[in-house]
C-alpha positions, 0 to 999 in steps of 0.5 A: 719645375716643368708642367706635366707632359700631356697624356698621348691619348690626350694629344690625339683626342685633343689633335682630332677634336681640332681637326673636326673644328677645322673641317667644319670652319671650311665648309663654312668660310672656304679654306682661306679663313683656316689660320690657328687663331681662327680653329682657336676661336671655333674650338672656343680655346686658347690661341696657344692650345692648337700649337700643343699639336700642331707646329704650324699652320701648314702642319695643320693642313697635311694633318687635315689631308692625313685624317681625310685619307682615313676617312675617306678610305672608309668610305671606300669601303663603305661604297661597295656595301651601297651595292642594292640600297638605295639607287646606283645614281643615288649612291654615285652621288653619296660619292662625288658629294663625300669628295668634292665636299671634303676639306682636304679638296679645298685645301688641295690647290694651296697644298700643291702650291708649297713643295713642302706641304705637298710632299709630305701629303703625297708622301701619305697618299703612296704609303697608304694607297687612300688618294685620288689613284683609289678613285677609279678601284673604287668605282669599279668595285662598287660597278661590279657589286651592282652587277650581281644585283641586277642593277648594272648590265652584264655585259657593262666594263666595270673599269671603263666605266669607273675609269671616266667617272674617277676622272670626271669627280678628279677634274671637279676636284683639281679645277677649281674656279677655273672651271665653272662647277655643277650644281649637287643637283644638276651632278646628281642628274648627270649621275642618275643618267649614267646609271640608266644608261649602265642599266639592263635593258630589255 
């Protein structure tokens, strides 16, 4: 007799709850660490459990870069509504941070090294419009949000603007150890001193 099929709202719980181990394994050990035995022995389960949702290692990781997209696009959203709170610098940096600190990036360069692995997570940036092209939409949006509030010149081009920073957060993004990183604090300095000088000014 076959064992029952695990419930659909089990599989997604389980396939989730397995993705949120893996998300916090890589920003502990770095991306390399990530192997099915590993998210078993983070998840306290057995080794045999990741593979009830997950074929494979490399289908672990476009999972992981799918559900980032959703999250991520959340925060786009969530950005525009930043407009007013806090500070623009303040909030640029809630974005890098969110970016530059999200698995999916840490798992980009090896993404993009298999043919295979990086069509199927390009094929879900296309169909849902969540990846790295959003960037600039965003930054733009939010631009414009501080400009009813006071806190962003009139006369400022909000796509021009949202156009260097989505590169700049982008070339943070794809360089890797190639280029040395900023420092969260020397990004943030950098950041609060393209809001001054996107503030209006007597």
């Amino acid at each position: 007799m076959s064992p029952p099929r695990r419930p659909a709202e089990s599989t997604d719980a389980l396939r989730a709850s397995l993705i949120d181990h893996a998300r916090r394994l890589i920003a502990r050990d770095g991306a390399a660490a990530l192997t099915m035995r590993a998210l078993a022995a983070e998840a306290d389960c057995a080794v045999g459990l990741p593979y009830k949702v997950f074929t494979d290692r490399h289908d672990l990781v476009a999972q992981i870069c799918h559900a980032e997209f959703k999250r991520l696009g959340d925060a786009y959203d969530e950005l525009a509504t930043r407009a007013g709170t806090a500070s623009v610098g303040a909030n640029l940096a809630w974005f890098a941070d969110l970016l530059l600190g999200s698995p999916a990036v840490a798992l980009a360069h090896e993404v993009f090294a298999d043919e295979t692995l990086s069509k199927a997570v390009t094929t879900r940036v296309h169909e849902t419009g969540l990846g790295p092209a959003a960037f600039e939409t965003v930054l733009a949006r939010y631009l414009a949000a501080e400009k009813l509030t006071g806190r962003v010149a009139r006369d400022i081009d909000e796509k021009a603007f949202g156009f260097v920073l989505a590169g700049a957060i982008h070339n943070l993004i794809m360089s890797g150890e190639a280029w040395p990183q900023p420092t969260r604090r020397q990004l943030r300095r950098t950041l609060d001193a393209i809001a001054a000088a996107i503030a209006p000014h007597p």
